[in-house]
PAVEXLO-59429 format. One record per atom (N, C-alpha, C, O): y, z, x. Coordinates in steps of 0.001 Angstrom, whole numbers, padded with zeros to 6 digits, always signed. Each point is the difference from the previous one (the first is absolute). Layout:
REM PAVEXLO-59429
YZX ...
//
This chain:
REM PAVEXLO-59429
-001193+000000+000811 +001193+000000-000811 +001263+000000+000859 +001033-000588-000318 -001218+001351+001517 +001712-000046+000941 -000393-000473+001349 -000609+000944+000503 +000649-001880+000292 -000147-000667+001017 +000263+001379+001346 -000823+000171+000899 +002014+000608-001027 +000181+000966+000785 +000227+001621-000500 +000559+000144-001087 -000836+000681+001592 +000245+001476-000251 +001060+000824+001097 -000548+000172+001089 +001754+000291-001157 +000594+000804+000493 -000180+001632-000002 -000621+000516-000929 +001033+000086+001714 -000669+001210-000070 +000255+000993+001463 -000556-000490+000984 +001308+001793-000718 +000165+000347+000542 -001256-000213+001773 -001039-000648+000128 +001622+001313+000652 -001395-000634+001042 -000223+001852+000231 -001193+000275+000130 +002032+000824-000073 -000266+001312+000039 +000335+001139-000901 +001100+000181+000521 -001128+000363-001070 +000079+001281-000758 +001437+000752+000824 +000996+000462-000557 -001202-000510+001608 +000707+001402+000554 +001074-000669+001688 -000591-000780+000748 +001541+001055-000522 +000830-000831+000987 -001225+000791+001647 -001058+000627+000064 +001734-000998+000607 -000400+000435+001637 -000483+001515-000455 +000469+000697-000900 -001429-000443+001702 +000011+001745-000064 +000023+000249+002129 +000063-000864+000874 -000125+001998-000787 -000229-000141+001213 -000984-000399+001111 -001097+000505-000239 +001098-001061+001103 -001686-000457+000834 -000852+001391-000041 -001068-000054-000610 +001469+001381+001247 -001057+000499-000718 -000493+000517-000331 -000666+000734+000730 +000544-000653-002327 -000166+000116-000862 -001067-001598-000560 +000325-001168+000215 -001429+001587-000850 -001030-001304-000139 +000242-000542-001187 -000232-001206-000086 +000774+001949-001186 +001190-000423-001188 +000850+001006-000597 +000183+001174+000322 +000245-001796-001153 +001298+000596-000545 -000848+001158-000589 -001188-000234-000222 +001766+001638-000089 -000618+000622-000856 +000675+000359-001016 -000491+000918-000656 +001839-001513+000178 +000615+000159-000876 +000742-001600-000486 +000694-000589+000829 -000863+000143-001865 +000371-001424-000549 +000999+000654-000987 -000337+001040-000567 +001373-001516+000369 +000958-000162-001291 -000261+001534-000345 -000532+000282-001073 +000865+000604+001883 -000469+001772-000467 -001103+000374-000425 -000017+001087-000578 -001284-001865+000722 -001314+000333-000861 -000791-000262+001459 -000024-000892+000848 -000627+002244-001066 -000914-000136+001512 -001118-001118-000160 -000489-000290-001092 +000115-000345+002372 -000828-001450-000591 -001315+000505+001732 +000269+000635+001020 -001305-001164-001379 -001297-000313+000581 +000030-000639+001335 +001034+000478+000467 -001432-001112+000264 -000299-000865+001192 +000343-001125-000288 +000720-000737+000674 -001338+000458-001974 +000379-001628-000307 +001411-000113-000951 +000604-001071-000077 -000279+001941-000431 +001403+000016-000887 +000608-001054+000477 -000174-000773-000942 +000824+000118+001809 +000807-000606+000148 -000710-001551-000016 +000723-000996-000057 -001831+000915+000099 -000503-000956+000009 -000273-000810-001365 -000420-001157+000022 +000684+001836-001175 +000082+000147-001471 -000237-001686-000347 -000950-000501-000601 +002267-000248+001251 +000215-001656-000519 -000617-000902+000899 +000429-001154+000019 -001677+001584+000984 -000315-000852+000968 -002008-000101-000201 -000859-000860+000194 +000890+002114-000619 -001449+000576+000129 -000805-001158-001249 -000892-000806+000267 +001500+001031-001576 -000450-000951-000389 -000028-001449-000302 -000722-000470-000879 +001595-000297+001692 +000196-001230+000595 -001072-000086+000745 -000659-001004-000269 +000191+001708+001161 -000865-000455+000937 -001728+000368-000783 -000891-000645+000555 +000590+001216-001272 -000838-000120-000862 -000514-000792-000665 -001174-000361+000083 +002260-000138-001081 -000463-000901-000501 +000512-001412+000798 +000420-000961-000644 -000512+000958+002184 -000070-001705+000599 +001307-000595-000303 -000024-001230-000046 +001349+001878-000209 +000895-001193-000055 +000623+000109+001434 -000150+000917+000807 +001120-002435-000636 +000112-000186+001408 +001654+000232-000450 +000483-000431-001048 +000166+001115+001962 +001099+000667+000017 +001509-000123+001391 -000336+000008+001184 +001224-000067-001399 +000867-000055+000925 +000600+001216-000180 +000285+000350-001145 +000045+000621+002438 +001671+000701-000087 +000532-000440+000522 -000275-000512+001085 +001606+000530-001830 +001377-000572+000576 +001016+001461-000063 -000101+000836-000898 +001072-000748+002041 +001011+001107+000280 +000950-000448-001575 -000291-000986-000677 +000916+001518+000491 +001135-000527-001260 +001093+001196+000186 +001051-000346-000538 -000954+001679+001143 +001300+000788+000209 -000437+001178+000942 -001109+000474+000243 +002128-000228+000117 -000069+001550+001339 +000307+000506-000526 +000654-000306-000997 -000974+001480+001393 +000837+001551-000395 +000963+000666+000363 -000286+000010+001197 +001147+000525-001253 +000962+000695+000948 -000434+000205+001753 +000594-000102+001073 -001075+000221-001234 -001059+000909+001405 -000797-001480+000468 -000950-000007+000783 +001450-001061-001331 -000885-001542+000742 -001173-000157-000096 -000499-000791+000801 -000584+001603-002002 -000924-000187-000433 +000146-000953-000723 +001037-000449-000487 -002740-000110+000333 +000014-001230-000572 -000810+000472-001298 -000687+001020-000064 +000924-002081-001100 -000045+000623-001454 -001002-001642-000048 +000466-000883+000721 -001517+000590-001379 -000720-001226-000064 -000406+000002-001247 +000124+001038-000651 -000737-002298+000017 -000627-000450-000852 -000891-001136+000398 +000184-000929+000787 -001471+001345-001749 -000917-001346+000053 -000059-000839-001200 -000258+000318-001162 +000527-001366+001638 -001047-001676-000584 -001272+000477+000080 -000574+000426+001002 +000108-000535-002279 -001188-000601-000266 -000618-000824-001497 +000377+000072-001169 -001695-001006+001961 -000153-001268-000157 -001552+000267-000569 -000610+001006+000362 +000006-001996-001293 -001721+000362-000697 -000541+000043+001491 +000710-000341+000946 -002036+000789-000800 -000726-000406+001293 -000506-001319+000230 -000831-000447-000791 +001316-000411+002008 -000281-001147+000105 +001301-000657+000311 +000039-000902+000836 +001243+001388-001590 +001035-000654+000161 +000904+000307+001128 +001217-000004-000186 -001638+000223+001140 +000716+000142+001036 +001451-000890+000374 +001213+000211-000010 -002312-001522+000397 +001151-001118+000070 +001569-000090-001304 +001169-000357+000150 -001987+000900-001394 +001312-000369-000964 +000892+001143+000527 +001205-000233+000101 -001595+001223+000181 +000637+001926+000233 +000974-001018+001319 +001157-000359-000220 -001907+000029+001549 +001027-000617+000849 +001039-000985-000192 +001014-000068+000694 -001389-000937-001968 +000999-000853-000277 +000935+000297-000698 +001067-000612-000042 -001426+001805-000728 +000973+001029-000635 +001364+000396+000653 +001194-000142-000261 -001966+000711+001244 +000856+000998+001036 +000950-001302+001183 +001179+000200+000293 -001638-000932+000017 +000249-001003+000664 +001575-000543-000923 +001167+000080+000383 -001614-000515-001425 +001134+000003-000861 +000791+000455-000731 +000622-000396-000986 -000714+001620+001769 +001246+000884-000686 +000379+000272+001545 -000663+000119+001030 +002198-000072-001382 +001038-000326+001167 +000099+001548+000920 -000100+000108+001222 +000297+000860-002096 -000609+001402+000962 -000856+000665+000391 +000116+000977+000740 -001527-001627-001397 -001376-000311+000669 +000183-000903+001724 -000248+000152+001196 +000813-001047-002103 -000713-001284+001238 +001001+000464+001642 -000137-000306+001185 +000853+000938-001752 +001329+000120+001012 -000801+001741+001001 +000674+000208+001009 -001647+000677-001152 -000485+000614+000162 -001231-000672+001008 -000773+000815+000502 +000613-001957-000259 -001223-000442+000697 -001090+000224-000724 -000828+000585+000698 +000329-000840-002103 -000743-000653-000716 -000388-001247+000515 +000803-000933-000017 -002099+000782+000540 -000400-001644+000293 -001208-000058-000400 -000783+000940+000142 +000319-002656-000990 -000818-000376-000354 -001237-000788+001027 +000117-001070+000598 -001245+001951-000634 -000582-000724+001132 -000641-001152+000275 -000299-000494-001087 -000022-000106+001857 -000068-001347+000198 -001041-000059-000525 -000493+001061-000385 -000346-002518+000140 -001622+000132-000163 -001426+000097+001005 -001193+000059-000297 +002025-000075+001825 -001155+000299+000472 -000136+001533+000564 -000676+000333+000973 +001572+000636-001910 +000129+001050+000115 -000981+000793-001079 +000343-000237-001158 -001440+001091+001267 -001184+000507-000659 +000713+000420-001020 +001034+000597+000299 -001384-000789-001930 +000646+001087-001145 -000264+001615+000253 +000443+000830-000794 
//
């Protein structure tokens, strides 16, 4: 029904190195995987996915979102991103064909 899906790429901004995750999200204490909330099941169910940066934070953290595409559609997810002008301007490149999928 939608060729692409948008969708945060983390739950929670930078935490510190270390520290192995955040243990507090949006004031609600969260698990190991908490922050992983919008990624975990993308990769489950097989879809093929891009992050792209889209804003910093005060502090020059980076704030991201993912593209994602049915499984299989890789190439459309790159021609996507390729053609959009603050994608493509990020070093988004489409790979050649004697480059392995």
């Amino acid at each position: 029904r939608y060729d692409l899906l948008l969708s945060p790429a983390t739950a929670a901004l930078a935490w510190p190195a270390d520290q192995p995750f955040p243990p507090i999200i949006d004031g609600r204490e969260v698990g190991p995987r908490g922050h992983a909330i919008f990624t975990a099941w993308a990769n489950v169910a097989g879809l093929c996915g891009l992050t792209v940066p889209v804003a910093r934070t005060a502090d020059a953290g980076g704030i991201g979102a993912q593209v994602l595409a049915a499984p299989g559609r890789d190439l459309a997810l790159l021609d996507f991103c390729l053609s959009h002008p603050v994608l493509r301007d990020i070093g988004v490149v489409r790979p050649t064909p004697d480059v392995p999928a």
